[in-house]
C-alpha positions in Angstrom: 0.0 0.0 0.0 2.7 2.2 0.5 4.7 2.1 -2.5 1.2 2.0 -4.6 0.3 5.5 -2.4 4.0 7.2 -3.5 3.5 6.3 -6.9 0.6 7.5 -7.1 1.5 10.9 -5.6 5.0 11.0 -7.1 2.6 10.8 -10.7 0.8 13.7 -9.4 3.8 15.9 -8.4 3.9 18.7 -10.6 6.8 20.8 -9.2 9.8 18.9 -11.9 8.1 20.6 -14.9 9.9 23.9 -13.4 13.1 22.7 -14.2 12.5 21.5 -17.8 11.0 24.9 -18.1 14.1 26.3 -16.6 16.4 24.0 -19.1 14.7 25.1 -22.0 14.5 28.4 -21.8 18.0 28.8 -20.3 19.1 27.1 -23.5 17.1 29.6 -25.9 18.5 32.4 -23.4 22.3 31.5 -24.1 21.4 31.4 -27.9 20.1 34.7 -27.9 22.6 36.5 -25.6 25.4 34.5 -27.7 23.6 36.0 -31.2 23.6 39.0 -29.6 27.0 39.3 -28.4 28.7 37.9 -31.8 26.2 40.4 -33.9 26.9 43.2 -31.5 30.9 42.6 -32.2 30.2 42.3 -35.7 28.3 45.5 -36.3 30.7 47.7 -33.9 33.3 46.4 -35.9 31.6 47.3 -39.4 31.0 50.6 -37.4 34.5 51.3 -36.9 35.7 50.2 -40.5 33.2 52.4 -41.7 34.3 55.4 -39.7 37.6 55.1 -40.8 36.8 54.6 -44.5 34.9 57.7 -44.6 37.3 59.8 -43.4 40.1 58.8 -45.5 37.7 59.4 -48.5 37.0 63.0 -47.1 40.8 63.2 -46.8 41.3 62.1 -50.2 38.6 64.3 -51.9 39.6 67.4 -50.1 42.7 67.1 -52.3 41.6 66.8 -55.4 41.5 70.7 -56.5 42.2 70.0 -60.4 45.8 71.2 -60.0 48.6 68.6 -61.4 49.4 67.2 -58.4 46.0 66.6 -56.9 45.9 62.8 -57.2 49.1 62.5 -55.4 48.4 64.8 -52.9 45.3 63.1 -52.1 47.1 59.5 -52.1 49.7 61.0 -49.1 46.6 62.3 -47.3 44.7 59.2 -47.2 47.8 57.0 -46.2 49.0 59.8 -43.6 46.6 61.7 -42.4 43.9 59.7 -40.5 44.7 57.0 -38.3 41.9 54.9 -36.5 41.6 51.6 -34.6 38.7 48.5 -34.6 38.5 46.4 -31.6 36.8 43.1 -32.5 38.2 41.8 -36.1 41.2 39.4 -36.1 44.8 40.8 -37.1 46.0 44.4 -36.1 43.8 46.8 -34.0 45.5 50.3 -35.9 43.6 51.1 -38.7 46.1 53.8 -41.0 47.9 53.3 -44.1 47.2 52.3 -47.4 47.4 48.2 -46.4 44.2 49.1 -45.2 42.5 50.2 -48.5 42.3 50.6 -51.9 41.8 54.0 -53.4 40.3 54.9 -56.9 39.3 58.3 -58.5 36.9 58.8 -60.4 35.4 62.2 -62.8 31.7 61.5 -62.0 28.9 59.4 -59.8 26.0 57.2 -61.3 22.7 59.2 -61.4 21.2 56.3 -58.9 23.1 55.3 -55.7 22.3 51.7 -56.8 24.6 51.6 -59.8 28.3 50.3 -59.0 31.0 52.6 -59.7 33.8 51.7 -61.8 33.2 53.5 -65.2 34.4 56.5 -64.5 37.6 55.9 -63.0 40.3 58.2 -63.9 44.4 58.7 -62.8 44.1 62.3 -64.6 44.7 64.9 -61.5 42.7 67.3 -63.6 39.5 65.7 -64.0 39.6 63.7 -60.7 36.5 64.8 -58.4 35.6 61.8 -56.0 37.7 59.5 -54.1 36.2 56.1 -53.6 37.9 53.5 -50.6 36.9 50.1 -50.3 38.3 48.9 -47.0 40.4 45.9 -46.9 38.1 42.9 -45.3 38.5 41.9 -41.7 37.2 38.7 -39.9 35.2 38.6 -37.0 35.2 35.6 -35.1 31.5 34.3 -34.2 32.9 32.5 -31.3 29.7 32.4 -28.9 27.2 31.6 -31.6 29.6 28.9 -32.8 30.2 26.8 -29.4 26.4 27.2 -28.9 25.4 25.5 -32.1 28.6 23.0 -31.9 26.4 21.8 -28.3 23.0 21.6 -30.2 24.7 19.3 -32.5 26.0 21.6 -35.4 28.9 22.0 -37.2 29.4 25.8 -35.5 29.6 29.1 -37.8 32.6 30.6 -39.3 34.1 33.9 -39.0 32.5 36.9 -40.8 34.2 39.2 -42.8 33.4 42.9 -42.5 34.3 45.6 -44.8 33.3 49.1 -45.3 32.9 51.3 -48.6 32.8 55.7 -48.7 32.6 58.2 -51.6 34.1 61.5 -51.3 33.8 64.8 -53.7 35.4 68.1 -53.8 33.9 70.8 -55.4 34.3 74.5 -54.8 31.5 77.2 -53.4 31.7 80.3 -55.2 30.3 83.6 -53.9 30.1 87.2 -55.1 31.4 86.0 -59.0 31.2 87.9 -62.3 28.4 85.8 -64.8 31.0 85.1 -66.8 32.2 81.9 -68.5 34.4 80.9 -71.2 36.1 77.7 -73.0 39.9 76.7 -71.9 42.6 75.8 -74.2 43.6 72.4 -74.0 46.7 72.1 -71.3 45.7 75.7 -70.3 47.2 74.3 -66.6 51.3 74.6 -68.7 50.0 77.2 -71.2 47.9 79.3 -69.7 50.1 82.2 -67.0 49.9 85.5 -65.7 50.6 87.9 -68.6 49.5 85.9 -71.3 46.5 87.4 -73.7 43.5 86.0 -74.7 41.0 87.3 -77.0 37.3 85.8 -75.6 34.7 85.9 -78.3 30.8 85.1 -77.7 29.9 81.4 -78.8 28.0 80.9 -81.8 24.4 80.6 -82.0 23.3 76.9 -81.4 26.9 75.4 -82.4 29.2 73.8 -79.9 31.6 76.2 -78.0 35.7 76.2 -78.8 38.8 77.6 -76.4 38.1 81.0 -76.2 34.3 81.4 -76.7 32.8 83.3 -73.9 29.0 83.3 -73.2 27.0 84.2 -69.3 26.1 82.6 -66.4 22.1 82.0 -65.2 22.4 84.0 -62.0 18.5 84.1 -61.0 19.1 81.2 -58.9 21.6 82.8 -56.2 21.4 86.6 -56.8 21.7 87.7 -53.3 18.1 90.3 -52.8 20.2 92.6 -50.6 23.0 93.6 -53.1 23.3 96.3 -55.6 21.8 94.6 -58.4 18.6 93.5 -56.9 16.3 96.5 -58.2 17.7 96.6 -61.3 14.8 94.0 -63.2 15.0 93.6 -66.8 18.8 94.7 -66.6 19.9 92.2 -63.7 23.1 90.9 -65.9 23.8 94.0 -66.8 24.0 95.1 -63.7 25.6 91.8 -62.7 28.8 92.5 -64.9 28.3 96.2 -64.3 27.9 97.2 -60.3 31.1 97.6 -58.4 30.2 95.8 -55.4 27.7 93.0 -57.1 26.9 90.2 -54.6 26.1 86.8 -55.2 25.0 83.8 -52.9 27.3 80.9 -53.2 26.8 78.6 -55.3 28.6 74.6 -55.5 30.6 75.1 -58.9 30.6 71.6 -60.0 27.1 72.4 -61.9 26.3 76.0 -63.3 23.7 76.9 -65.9 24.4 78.9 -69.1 22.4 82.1 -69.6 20.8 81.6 -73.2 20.6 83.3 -76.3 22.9 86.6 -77.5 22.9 89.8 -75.3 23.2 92.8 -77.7 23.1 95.9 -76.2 24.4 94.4 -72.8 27.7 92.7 -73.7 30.2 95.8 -74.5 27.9 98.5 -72.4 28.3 96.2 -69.4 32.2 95.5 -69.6 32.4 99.0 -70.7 31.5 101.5 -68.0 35.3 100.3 -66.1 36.4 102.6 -69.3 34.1 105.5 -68.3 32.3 105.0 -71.0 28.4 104.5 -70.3 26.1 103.5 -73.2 22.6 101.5 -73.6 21.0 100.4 -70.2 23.8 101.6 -68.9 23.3 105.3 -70.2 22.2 106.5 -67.1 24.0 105.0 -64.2 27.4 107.9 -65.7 27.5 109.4 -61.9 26.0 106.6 -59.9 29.3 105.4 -57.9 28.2 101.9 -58.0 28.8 102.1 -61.5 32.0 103.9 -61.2 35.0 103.4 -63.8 38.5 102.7 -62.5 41.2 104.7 -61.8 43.1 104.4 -64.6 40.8 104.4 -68.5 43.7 104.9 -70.7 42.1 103.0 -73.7 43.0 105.1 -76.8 39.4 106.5 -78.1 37.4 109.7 -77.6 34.5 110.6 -78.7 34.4 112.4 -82.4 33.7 115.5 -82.7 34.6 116.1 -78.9 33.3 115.9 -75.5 33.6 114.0 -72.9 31.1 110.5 -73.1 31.8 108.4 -75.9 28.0 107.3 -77.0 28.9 105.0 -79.8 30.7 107.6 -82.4 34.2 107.3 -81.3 37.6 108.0 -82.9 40.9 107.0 -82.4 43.0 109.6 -80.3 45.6 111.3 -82.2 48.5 111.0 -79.3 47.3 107.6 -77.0 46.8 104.5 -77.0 45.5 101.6 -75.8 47.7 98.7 -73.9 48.6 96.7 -77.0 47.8 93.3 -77.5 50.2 90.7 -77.5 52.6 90.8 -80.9 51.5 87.0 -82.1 48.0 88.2 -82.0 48.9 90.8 -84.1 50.5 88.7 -86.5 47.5 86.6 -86.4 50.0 83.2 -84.9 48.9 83.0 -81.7 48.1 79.2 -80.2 44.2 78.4 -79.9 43.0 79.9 -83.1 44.5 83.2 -82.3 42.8 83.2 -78.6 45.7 82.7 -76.5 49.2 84.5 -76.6 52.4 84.2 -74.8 51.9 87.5 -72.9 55.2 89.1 -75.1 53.9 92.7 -76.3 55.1 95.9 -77.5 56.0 97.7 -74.0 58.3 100.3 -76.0 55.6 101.1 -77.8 53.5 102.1 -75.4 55.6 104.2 -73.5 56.7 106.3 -76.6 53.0 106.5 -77.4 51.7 107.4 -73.8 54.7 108.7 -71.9 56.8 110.3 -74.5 56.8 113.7 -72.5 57.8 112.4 -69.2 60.8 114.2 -69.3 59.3 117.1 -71.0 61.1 116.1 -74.4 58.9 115.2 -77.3 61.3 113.3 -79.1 58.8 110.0 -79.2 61.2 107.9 -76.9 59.4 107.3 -73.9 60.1 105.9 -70.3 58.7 104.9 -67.3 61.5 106.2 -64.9 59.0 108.6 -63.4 56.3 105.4 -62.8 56.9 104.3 -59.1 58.6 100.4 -59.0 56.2 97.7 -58.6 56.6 96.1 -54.6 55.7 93.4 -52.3 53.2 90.9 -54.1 52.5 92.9 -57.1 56.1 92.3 -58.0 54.8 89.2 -59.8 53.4 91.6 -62.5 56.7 93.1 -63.7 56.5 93.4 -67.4 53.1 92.7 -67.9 50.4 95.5 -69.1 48.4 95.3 -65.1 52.0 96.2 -63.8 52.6 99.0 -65.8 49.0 100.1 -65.1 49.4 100.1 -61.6 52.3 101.8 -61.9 50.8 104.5 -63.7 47.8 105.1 -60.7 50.9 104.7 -58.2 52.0 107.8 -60.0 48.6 109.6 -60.3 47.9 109.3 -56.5 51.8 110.6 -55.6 52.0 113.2 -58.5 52.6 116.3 -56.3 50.7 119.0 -59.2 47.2 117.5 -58.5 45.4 116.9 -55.3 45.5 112.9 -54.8 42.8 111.0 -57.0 42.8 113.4 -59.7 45.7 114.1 -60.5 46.7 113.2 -64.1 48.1 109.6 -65.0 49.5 110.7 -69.0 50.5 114.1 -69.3 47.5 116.6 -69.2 47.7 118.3 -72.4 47.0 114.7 -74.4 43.7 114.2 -75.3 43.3 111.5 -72.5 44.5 111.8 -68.4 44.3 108.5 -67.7 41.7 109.7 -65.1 37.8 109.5 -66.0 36.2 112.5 -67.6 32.8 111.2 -68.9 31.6 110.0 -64.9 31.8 112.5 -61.7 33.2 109.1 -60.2 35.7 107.3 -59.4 36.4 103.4 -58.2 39.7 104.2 -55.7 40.6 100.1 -56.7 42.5 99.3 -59.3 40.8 95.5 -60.2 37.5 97.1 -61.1 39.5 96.4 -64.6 39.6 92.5 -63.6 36.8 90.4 -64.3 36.5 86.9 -62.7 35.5 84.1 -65.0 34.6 80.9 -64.9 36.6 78.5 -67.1 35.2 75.2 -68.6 36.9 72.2 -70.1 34.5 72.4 -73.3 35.9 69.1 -74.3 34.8 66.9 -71.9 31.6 69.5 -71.1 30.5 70.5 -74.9 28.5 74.2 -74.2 25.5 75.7 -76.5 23.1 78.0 -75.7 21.4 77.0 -73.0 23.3 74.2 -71.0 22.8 72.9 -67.5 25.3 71.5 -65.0 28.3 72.8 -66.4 31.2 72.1 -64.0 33.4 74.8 -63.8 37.4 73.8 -64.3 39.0 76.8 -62.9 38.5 80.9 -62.5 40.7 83.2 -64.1 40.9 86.8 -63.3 41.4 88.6 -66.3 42.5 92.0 -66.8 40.1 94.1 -69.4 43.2 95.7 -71.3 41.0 97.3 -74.3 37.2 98.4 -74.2 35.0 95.7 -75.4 33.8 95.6 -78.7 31.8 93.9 -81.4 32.4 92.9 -85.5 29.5 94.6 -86.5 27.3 91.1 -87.7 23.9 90.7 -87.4 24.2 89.3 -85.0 27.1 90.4 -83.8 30.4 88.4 -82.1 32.0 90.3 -79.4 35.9 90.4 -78.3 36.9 90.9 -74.9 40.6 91.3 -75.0 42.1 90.6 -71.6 45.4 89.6 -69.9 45.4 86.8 -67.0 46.1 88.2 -63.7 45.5 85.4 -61.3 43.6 82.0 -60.7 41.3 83.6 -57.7 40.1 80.2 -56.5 43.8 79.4 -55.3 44.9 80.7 -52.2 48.0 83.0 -52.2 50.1 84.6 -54.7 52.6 81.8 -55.3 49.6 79.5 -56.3 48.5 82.7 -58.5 45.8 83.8 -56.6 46.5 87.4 -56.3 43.7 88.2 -54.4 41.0 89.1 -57.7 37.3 88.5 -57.9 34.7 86.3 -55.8 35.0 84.0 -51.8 35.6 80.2 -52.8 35.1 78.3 -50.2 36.4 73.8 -50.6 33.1 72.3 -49.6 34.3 68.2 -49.4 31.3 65.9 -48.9 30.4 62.1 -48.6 28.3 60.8 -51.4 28.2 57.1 -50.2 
């Protein structure tokens, strides 16, 4: 009776399905919490690879300015500059150097973030705009996960491998610019220098633009509404090239629009006013000083018949002259279809044109011993036609017969000063004859008309050494002859900066 009572309360006990409870779900526990910890390891680890790879591609892209040496620069920045550890992955904790990576350029992303790169992949320093690092693999162990399924009766799990991916770009903000754009030669960075000519004509009507065709840039979509030009309506490009102090919101140069169609009656009375000379929608603004010329307007016309304002009949004056275009342009020999020179002109020439009676001889050979020397960084301009016109305001502003900014630049009984005559103004800086524009590759970015998304290669300040003029066609091509000053979007005067036109600001991003 006894052992038939125990069994039959032993069958009632319920208190042993706690621990099979307890077995069970301790097992499902230490799979989870082993899961977790491998997963956990695994993803800090991706997190750290992926840290580090997107700061070497923002290292790398920051680099890559278009300059010769860009690609190499940004290779030594990715390898030396950031450094970074991972905690988890087998091997090495450091993360630095380029056994870490590999590193590929390329000149443009796919339109869709799905689409692998690889076909734009370039080792051209010039056209290099994204930096793309693929990280090398590391393995994680998944140790916990492993020994747990090993005591279910698997064959365990092996190591992961982790790796991380970024895309970089550089591109440049540009704020407070002239609308201008034109075509670069081909290898402008060796042929293109401070001094050289070029002759900028407006591009054709609906045919592909060539080195040295110059058209506008669409500014509606960053005129700043607190700046000079933004009452002036219908005449907002005008007043765009025009205005002394024009200001722009920044825009990300890697993109700009074109402004369409030909833009007679703007074009030459825009550029123009720098020479005191005030014509179509510009008529009016003669003594508004945000219009003023600069302070030196030798350019070798007056108006016929007399009078100060030249209004479109204009003659040649008897005893001046313009700064002269470079000699091969002359000849008609010049590289680029005549568009680019080698910045050798006739110097003599114009100094026993415009300063034969320095000395108070007229005997047609002039000097410029009485011009004050060039110093600090505008010493980089010896020889060139912006030196000798800086001289020449030097000389104005110290000439002891004249109170200082009017006194006389040429000697005052030739038919031009040097000083304005037309306006009751006067700009007291001498780059309001320097223009800022935006230069494309035209090659590899074909421009007509209206185009959109044009990435801009590289700005050029570019001294206006002649008023600008057109052929006469219907309708008609105009010529801006300049002479390069400066690459405003590099920093310094050794990089040939020299301080002209516009803020750039490097704006480096991630793009994956």
């Amino acid at each position: 009776m006894l052992l038939k009572a125990f069994i039959s309360n032993y069958s009632r006990e319920e208190r042993g399905t706690v621990a099979i409870l307890w077995g069970t779900a301790l097992v499902a526990f230490l799979g989870f919490f082993a899961i977790t910890l491998d997963v956990g390891r695994l993803n800090s680890t991706h997190a750290e690879l992926q840290s580090f790879a997107d700061n070497v591609a923002l290292a790398a892209a920051g680099e890559l300015d278009g300059q010769p040496d860009a690609i190499t620069r940004a290779t030594n920045a990715a390898a030396n500059l950031i450094s970074d550890s991972q905690t988890f992955a087998t091997g090495p904790t450091a993360l630095a150097g380029s056994s870490d990576y590999t590193l590929t350029f390329h000149t443009a992303l796919p339109a869709s973030d799905l689409t692998p790169l690889g076909a734009d992949i370039t080792t051209d320093a010039r056209k290099a705009k994204f930096a793309q690092i693929v990280l090398t693999p590391k393995s994680v162990s998944m140790s916990m996960a492993s020994a747990l399924d090993k005591m279910l009766g698997g064959g365990g799990f092996s190591a992961a491998s982790v790796s991380a991916e970024a895309v970089a770009g550089y591109s440049k903000a540009a704020c407070d610019i002239s609308p201008l754009m034109f075509c670069l030669p081909p290898n402008w960075e060796s042929t293109l220098t401070v001094g050289d000519q070029i002759l900028l004509r407006s591009g054709g009507n609906g045919t592909a633009w060539g080195p040295g065709n110059f058209g506008f840039i669409d500014l509606a979509a960053f005129q700043d509404t607190s700046g000079v030009c933004a009452d002036e309506g219908g005449n907002k490009l005008a007043c765009l090239i025009a205005a002394q102090d024009q200001i722009t919101q920044c825009v990300l140069t890697n993109g700009l629009d074109t402004e369409p169609g030909q833009k007679v009656g703007i074009t030459n009375a825009a550029f123009n006013v720098r020479f005191d000379i005030y014509r179509s929608v510009l008529n009016g603004e003669k003594n508004n000083p945000d219009f003023a010329p600069a302070p030196n307007v030798i350019k070798g016309i007056q108006k016929n018949g007399g009078g100060a304002c030249i209004q479109g009949n204009e003659e040649v004056t008897p005893d001046t002259t313009a700064l002269g275009r470079d000699t091969c342009m002359t000849a008609g020999t010049c590289g680029g279809n005549n568009r680019f020179g080698d910045g050798v002109w006739d110097r003599a020439g114009y100094l026993n044109q415009n300063h034969d009676l320095a000395d108070g001889v007229a005997d047609g050979i002039g000097s410029d011993a009485h011009l004050p020397a060039l110093s600090g960084s505008n010493s980089v301009f010896a020889g060139t036609r912006y030196g000798m016109y800086l001289r020449e305001i030097a000389y104005g502003n110290t000439n002891p017969h004249s109170p200082p900014n009017a006194s006389a630049i040429l000697n005052p009984s030739l038919a031009e000063t040097g000083r304005p005559m037309c306006s009751s103004q006067m700009s007291s800086n001498p780059a309001r004859r320097v223009v800022t524009a935006a230069g494309i590759d035209c090659a590899q970015n074909p421009v007509s008309g209206s185009t959109t998304g044009v990435p801009v290669t590289k700005f050029v300040a570019v001294f206006l050494t002649e008023p600008v003029g057109d052929d006469g066609a219907s309708p008609p091509s105009f010529d801006i002859h300049g002479e390069v000053v400066g690459f405003p979007d590099v920093s310094g005067v050794g990089s040939g900066g020299n301080g002209f036109g516009g803020i750039f600001r490097d704006v480096v991003q991630l793009y994956r």
